[in-house]
N, C-alpha and C positions, 0 to 999 in steps of 0.2 A: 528578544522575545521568542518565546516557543511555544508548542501545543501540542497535545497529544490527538489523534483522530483513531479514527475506527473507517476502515474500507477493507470490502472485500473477506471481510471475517478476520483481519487481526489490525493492529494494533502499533501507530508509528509515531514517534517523537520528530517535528519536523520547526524547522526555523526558516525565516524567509530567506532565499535563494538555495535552499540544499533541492537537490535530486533524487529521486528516490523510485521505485522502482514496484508499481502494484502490480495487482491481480489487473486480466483487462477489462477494459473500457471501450463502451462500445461509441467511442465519438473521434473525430478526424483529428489530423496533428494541428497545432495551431490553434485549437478551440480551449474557451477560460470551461474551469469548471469549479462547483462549489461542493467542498467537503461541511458540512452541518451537524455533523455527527462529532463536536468536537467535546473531550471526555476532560480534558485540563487547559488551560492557561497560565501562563507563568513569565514576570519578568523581574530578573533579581530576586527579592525575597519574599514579591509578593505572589502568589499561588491562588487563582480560581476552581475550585473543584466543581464538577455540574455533579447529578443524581438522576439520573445516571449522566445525562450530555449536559451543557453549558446552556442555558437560555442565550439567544441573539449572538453565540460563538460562531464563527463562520471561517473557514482557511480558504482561499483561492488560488487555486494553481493554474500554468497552462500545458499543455498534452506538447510533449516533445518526439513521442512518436510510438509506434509499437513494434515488438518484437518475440522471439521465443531464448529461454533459458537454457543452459547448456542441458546437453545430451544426458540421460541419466538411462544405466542398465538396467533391466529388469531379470532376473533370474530365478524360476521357482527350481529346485532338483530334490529327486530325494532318490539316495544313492540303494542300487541295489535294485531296483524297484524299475526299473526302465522308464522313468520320469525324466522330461526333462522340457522345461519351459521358458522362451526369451524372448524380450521383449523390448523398447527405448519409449524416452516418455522425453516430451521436452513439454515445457511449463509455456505459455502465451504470459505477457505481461506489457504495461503501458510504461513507459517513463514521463514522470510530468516534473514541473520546476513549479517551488511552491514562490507564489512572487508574493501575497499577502494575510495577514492573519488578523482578525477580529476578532476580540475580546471583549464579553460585554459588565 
């Protein structure tokens, strides 16, 4: 069984026990949390589509803990011109373990 959700402004296909890796959350490691926003269901051949979300669709995960994403340069230049701009951006992110999924 799988399900597509919506968190954090995109969009993830997840099955019970995968890891996955969002935007952050602002709750403790160890705490259950519920996705509601669930956009498909699907097991084998048969396929629920909501309009936009699932009625009584629900995914439940638990928070594995938070972190930041690797190191990313930032570089504005523009040659000739005595320009020159730099910068690092690291992303904050949650990792949660999805343990169950509701399909209604």
């Amino acid at each position: 069984m799988y399900a597509v959700i919506t968190t954090g402004g995109k969009q993830y296909r997840v099955s019970e026990g995968s890891v996955l890796r969002i935007e952050k959350l602002e709750t403790e490691a160890g705490a259950d949390i519920e996705f509601d926003q669930v956009l498909l269901v699907g097991q084998g051949e048969q396929i629920k589509v909501g309009t936009p979300f699932l009625d009584g669709g629900k995914v439940v995960a638990t928070v594995q803990g938070h972190g930041k994403g690797d190191k990313v340069r930032i570089v504005k230049f523009r040659r000739r011109k005595h320009y020159l701009r730099q910068g690092n951006h690291r992303q904050p992110y949650t990792e949660v373990k999805i343990t169950s999924i509701v399909g209604a």
